[in-house]
N, C-alpha and C positions, 0 to 999 in steps of 0.2 A: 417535381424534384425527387431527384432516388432516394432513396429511405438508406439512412444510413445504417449498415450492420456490425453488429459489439458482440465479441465472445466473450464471458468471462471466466478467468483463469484464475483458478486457487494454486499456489503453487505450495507443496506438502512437504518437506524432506524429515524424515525419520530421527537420521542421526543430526540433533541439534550439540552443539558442545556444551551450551549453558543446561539445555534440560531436552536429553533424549527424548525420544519416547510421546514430543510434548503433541501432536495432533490426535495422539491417542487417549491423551486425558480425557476423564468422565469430567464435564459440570451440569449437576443438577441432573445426573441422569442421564447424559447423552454423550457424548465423545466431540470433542473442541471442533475437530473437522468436520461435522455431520452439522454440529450449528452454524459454521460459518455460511455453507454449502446450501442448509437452507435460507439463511439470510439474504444469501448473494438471490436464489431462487425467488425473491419476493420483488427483485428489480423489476419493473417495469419496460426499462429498456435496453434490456441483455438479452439476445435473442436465444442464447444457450449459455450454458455454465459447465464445465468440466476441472475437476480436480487433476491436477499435475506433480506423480509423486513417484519417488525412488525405491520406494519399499514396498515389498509384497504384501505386507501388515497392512498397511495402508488400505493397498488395492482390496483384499479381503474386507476392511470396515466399511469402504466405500459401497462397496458390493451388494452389503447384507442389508443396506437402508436406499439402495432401488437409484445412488447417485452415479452419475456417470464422472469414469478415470481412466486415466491413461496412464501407463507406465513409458517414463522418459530416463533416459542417458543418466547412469551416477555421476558423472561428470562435469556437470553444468555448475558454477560457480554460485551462479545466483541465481534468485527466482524470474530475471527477464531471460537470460539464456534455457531456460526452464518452459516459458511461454513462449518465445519463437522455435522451438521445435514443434510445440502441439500447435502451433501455428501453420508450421510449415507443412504437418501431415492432415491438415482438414481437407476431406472433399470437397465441403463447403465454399464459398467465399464472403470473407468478413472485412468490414474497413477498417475494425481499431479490434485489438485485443484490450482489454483492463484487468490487472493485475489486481488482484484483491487478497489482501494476506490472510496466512491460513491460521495467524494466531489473534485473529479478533472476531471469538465468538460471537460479539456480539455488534457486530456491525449495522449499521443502520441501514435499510435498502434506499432507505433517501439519499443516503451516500453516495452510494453506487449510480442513482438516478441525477442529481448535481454534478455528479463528473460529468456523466455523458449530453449534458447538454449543452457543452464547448464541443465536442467533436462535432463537425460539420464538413469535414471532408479536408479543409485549409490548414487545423491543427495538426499541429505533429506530432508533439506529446501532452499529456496535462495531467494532473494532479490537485487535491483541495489542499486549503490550506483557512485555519480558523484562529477570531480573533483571540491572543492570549486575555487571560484573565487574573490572573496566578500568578506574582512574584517569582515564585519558584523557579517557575517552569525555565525562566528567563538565563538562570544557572543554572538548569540541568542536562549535560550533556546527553543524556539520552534522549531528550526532547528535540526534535531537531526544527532550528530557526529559520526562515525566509524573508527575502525582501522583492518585492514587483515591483515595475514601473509602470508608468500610466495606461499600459497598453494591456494590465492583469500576465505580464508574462515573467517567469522567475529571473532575477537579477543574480543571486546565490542565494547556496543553503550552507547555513553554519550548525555547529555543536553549540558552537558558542551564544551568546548575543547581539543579533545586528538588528540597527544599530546601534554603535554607543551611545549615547545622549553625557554632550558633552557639557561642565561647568555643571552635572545636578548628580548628588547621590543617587546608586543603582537603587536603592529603596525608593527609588522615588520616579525610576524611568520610566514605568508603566501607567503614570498622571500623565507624562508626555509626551507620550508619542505608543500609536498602534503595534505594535507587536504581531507578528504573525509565526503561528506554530503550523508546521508541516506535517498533514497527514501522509501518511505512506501506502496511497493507493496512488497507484498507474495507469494510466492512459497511451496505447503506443500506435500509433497508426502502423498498418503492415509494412509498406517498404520501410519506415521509419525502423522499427523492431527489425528488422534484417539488419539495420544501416548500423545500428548502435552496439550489437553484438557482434560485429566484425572489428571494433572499435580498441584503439589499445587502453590498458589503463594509465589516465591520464596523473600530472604531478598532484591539480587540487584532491583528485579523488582520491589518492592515497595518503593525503595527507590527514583530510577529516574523514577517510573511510566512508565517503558518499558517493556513490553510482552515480547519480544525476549530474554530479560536479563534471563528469567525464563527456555528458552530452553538451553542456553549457560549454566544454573548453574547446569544442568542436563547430560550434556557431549554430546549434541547434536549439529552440524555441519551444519553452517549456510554458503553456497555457496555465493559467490558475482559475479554479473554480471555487466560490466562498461556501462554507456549512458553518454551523452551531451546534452540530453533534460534536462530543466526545468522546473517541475511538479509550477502549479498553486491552491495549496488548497484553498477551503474556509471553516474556520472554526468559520467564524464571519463576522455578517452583513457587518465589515469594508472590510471584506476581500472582498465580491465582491464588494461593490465600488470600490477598487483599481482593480481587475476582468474585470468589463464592462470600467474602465478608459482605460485599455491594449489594449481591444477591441477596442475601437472608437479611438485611437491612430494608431492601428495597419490600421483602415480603411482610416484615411486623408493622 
């Protein structure tokens, strides 16, 4: 059987609007990019890993700690348009790219190694998704929600709650039923990753501001992979403060 080939792609952009600058934050000593970068490097089954970034800053931090980057197009929307480019210039040849975000330092490489054991050549795309635990999470739009069907393939992704659990107090819908929270790592097969970025943006997608909605509205098949890790993004100065509080908790 051929062995399947994974690149994985950190995608980096510089100018964030919520918080510039943020791949270049120091935690605990190190710069956010450099930790993801080694994290992803600790996979198992990525047979390379390259950072994908718009800024010169970047490329110079990248540099100085021996990782390997490419400088890609300011114009890419998102971080999958970001990775079909460094897709498209590989000498190499890979089956799946994995998008691996450039703001969770602290990624788990078990992560990385669970996603790729749905690609098998028949996946198109995939992503994890883990069981809620946390009330909260249930209402926070930033959290974002999934529902599978029997086949582990995504049905939708919401902001919101799905699904409702009808006739019982939201305090209490998490006694009754599984809940699934969306990690935001990618899985894209190569023609797939061509096929998706030629794609218009569709109505779900602009509605709740989700990329993936746009593959679903197009009749393509989004795999799901289960973990019990808990991803730590930062998408705001607040967020690493809470970040480095975990840290220095986790050290006493």
């Amino acid at each position: 059987m051929k062995k399947i080939r994974i690149l994985g792609i950190i995608p980096a952009r510089y100018a964030s609007s919520r918080f510039p600058g943020k791949p270049l934050v120091e935690i605990s000593g190190k710069t956010m990019i450099r930790r993801v970068y080694e994290q992803a490097k600790k996979s198992t089954n990525l047979d390379d890993v390259i950072i994908a970034t718009d800024d010169h800053r970047i490329v110079d931090e990248v540099s100085s700690f021996g990782g390997n980057v490419m400088m890609t197009s300011t114009d890419h929307l998102n971080g999958t348009e970001r990775c079909n480019e460094v897709m498209n210039r590989q000498s190499d040849s890979y089956d799946y790219a994995i998008n691996i975000q450039g703001d969770e330092p602290f990624i788990q490489p078990e992560m990385i190694d669970e996603l790729a054991t749905i690609l098998d050549g028949k996946t198109e795309l995939g992503t994890l998704v883990k069981t809620i635990t946390d009330s909260e999470i249930l209402t926070n739009p930033i959290s974002m929600k999934v529902v599978i069907n029997k086949n582990d393939e995504a049905m939708y992704f919401s902001r919101s709650c799905i699904p409702f659990v009808r006739g019982i107090s939201p305090n209490h819908w998490i006694e009754k039923h599984t809940f699934l929270k969306h990690i935001g790592i990618y899985a894209y097969r190569t023609d797939i990753l061509k096929k998706i970025t030629a794609l218009e943006a569709s109505s779900l997608e602009l509605a709740e501001s989700l990329e993936q909605l746009r593959w679903l509205e197009n009749g393509l098949k989004i795999k799901v992979a289960r973990t019990n890790f808990e991803t730590h993004g930062v998408d705001t100065p607040e967020d690493l403060v809470k970040l480095e509080n975990l840290i220095k908790d986790g050290e006493e």
